[in-house]
py3Dmol code that shows the C-alpha trace and the ligand (Angstrom):
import py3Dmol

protein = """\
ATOM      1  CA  UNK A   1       0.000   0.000   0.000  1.00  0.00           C
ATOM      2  CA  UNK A   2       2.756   2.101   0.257  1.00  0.00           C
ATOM      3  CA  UNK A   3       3.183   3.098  -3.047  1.00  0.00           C
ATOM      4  CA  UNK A   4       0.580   5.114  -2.899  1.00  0.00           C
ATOM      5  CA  UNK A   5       2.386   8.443  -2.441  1.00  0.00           C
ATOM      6  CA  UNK A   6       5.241   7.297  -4.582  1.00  0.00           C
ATOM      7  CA  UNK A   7       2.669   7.143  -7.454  1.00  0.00           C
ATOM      8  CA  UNK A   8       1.411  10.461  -7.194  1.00  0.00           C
ATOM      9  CA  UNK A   9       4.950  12.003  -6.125  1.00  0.00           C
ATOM     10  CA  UNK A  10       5.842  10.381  -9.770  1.00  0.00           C
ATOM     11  CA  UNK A  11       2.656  11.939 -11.654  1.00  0.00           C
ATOM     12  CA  UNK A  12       3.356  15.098 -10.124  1.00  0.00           C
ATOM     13  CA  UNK A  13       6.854  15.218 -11.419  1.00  0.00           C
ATOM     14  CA  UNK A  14       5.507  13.934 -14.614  1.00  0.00           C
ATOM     15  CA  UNK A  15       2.565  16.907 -14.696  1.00  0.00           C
ATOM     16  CA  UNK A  16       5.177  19.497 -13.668  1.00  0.00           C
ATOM     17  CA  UNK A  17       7.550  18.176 -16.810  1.00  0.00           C
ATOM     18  CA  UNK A  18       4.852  18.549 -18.831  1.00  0.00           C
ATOM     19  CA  UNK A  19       3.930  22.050 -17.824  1.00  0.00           C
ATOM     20  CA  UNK A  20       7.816  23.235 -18.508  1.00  0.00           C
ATOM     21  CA  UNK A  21       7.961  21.797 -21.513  1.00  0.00           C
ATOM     22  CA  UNK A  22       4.858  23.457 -22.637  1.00  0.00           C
ATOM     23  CA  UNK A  23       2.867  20.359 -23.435  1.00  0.00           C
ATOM     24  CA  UNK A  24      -0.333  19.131 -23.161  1.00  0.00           C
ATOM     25  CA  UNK A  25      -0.119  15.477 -21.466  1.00  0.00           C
ATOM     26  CA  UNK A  26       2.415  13.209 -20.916  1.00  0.00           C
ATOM     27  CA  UNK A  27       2.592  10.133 -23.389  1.00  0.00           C
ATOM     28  CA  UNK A  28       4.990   8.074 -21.537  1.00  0.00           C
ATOM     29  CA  UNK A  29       6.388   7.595 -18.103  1.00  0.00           C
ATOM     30  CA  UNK A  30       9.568   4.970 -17.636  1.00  0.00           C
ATOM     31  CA  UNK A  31      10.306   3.965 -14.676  1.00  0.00           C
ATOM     32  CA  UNK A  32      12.961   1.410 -13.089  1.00  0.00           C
ATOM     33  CA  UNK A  33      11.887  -0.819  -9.792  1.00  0.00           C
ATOM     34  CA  UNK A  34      14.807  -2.830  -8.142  1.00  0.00           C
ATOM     35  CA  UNK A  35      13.190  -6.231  -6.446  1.00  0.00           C
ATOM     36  CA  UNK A  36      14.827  -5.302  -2.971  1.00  0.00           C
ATOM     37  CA  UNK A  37      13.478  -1.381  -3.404  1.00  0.00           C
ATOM     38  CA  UNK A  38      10.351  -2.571  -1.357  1.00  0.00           C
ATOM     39  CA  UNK A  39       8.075  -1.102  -4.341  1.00  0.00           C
ATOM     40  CA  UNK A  40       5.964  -3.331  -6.135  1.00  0.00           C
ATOM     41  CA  UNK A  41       5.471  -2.478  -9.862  1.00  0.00           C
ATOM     42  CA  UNK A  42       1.912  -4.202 -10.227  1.00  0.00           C
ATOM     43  CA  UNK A  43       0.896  -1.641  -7.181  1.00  0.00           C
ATOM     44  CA  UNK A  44       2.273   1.728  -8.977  1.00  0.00           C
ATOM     45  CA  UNK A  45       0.282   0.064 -11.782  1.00  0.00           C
ATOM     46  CA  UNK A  46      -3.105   0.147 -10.212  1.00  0.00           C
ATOM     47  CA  UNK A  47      -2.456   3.494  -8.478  1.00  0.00           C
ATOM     48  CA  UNK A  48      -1.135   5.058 -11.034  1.00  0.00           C
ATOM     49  CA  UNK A  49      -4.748   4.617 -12.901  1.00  0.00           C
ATOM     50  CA  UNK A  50      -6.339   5.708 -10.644  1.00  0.00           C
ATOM     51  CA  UNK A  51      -4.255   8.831  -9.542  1.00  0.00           C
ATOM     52  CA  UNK A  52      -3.418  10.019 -13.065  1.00  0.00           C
ATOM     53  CA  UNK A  53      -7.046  10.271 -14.267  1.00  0.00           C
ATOM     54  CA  UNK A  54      -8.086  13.948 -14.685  1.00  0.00           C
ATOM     55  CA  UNK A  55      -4.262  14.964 -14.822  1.00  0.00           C
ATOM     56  CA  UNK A  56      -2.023  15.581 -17.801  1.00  0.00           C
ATOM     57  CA  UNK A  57      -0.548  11.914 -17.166  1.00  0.00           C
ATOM     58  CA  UNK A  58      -3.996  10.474 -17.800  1.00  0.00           C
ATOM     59  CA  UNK A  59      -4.024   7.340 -20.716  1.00  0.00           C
ATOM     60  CA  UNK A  60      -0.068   7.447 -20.578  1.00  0.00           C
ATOM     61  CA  UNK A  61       2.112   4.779 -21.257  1.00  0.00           C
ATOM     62  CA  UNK A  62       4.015   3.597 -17.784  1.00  0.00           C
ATOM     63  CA  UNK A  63       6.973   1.727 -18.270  1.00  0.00           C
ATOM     64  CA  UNK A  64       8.271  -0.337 -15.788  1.00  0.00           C
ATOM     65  CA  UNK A  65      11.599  -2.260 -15.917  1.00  0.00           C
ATOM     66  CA  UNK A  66      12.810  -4.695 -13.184  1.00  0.00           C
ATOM     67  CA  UNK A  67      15.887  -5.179 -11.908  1.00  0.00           C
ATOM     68  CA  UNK A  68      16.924  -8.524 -10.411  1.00  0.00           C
ATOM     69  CA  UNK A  69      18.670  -8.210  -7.302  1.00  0.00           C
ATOM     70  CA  UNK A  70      23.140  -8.958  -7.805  1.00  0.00           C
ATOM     71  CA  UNK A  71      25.266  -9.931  -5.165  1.00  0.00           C
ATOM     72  CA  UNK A  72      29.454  -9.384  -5.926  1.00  0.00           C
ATOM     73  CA  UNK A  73      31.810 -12.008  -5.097  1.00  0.00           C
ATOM     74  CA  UNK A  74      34.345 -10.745  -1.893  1.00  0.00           C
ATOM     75  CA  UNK A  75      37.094 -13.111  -3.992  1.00  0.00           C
ATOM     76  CA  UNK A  76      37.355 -11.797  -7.451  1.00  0.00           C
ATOM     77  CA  UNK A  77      34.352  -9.239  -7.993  1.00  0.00           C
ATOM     78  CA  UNK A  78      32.223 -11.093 -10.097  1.00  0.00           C
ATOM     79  CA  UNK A  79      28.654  -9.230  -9.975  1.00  0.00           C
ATOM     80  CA  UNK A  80      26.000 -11.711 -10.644  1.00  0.00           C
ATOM     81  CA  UNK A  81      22.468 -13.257 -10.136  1.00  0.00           C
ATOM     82  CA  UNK A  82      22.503 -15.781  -6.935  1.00  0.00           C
ATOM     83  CA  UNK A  83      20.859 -18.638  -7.235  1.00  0.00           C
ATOM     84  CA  UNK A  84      18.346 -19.354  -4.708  1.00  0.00           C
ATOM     85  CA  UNK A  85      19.898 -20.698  -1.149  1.00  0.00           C
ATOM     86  CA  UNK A  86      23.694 -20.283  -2.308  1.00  0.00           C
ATOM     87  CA  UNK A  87      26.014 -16.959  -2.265  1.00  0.00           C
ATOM     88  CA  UNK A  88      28.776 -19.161  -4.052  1.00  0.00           C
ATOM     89  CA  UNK A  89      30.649 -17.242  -7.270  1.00  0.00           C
ATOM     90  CA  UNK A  90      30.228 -18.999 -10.477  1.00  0.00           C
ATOM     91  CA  UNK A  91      33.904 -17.592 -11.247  1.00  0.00           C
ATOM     92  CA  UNK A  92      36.089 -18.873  -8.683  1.00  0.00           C
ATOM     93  CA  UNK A  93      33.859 -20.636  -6.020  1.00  0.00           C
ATOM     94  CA  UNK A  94      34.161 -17.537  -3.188  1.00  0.00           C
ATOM     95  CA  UNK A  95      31.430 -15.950  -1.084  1.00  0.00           C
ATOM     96  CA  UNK A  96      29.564 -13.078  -2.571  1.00  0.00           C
ATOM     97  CA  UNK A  97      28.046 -10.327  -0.618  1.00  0.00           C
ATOM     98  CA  UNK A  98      24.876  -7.758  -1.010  1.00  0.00           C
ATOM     99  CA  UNK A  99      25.218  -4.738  -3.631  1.00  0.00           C
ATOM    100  CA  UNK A 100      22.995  -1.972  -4.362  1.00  0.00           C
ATOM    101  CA  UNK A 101      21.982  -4.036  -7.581  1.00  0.00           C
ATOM    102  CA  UNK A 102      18.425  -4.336  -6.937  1.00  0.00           C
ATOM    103  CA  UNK A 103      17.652  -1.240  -4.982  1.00  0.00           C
ATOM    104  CA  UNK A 104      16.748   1.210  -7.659  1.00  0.00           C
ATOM    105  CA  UNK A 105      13.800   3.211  -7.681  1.00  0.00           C
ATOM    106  CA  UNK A 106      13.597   6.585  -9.653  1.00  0.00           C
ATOM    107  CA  UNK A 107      12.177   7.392 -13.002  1.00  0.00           C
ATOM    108  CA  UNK A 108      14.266   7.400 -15.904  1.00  0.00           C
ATOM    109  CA  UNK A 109      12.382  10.117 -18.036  1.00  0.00           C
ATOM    110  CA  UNK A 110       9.194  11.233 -18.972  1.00  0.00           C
ATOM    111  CA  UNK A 111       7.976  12.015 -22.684  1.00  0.00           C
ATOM    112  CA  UNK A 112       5.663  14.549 -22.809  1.00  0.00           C
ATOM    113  CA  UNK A 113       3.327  15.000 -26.578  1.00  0.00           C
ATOM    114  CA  UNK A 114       4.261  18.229 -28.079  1.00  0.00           C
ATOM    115  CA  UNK A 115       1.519  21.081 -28.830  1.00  0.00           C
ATOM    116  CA  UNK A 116       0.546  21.241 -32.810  1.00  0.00           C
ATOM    117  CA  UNK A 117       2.268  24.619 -33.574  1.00  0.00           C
ATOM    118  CA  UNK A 118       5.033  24.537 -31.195  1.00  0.00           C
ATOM    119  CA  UNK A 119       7.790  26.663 -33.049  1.00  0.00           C
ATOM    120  CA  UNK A 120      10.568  26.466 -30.547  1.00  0.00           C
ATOM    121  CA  UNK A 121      12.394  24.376 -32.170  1.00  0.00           C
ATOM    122  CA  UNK A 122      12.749  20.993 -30.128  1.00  0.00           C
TER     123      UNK A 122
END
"""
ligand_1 = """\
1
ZN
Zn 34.602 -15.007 -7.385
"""
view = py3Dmol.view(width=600, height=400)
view.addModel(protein, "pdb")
view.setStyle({"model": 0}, {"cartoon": {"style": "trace"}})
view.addModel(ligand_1, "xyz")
view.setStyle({"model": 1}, {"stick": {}})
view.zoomTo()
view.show()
């Protein structure tokens, strides 16, 4: 339930990029969810729906990419995937240990629709 005001902290970003770019609605929002960042993508989903209706993010497209948790081996610094119940490197056999692979959360931009008769030049 909690990402509840992450969702609308996200379409108000969204509404206020909009507004400075001088456009009308947004068309697409992409964002990236690490598996450890506590968020659940399905949930910004459903709120976002719901928030964004009425708003200039209303109908967008929300793009959400996952990111699978890494751990780095302590031996040789291999960064990869664990399998379930083991920490052991695929490399050279070592112990791996946590990294902030997994953790993201922020958006990773916003496309807003341009006006018909915008003549700024973008
Ligand atoms: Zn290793």
């Amino acid at each position: 339930m909690h990402e509840y005001p992450i969702t609308l902290e996200i379409i108000r970003i969204a509404v206020e990029t909009a507004k400075e770019k001088n456009a009308q609605r947004v068309d697409k929002i992409a964002l990236v969810i690490g598996d450890l960042s506590g968020y659940v993508g399905e949930s910004v989903h459903m709120y976002f729906d719901e928030i964004s209706k009425g708003t200039a993010c209303e109908g967008c497209r929300l793009e959400i990419t996952r990111v699978k948790p890494k751990v780095k081996c302590t031996s040789c610094g291999e960064v990869f995937e664990r399998k379930p119940f083991s920490f052991e490197c695929p490399v050279c056999k070592g112990h791996a240990g946590p990294t902030r692979i997994g953790t993201e959360f922020y958006i990773d931009h916003i496309e807003v629709h341009r006006n018909k008769g915008d003549n700024d030049g973008n």
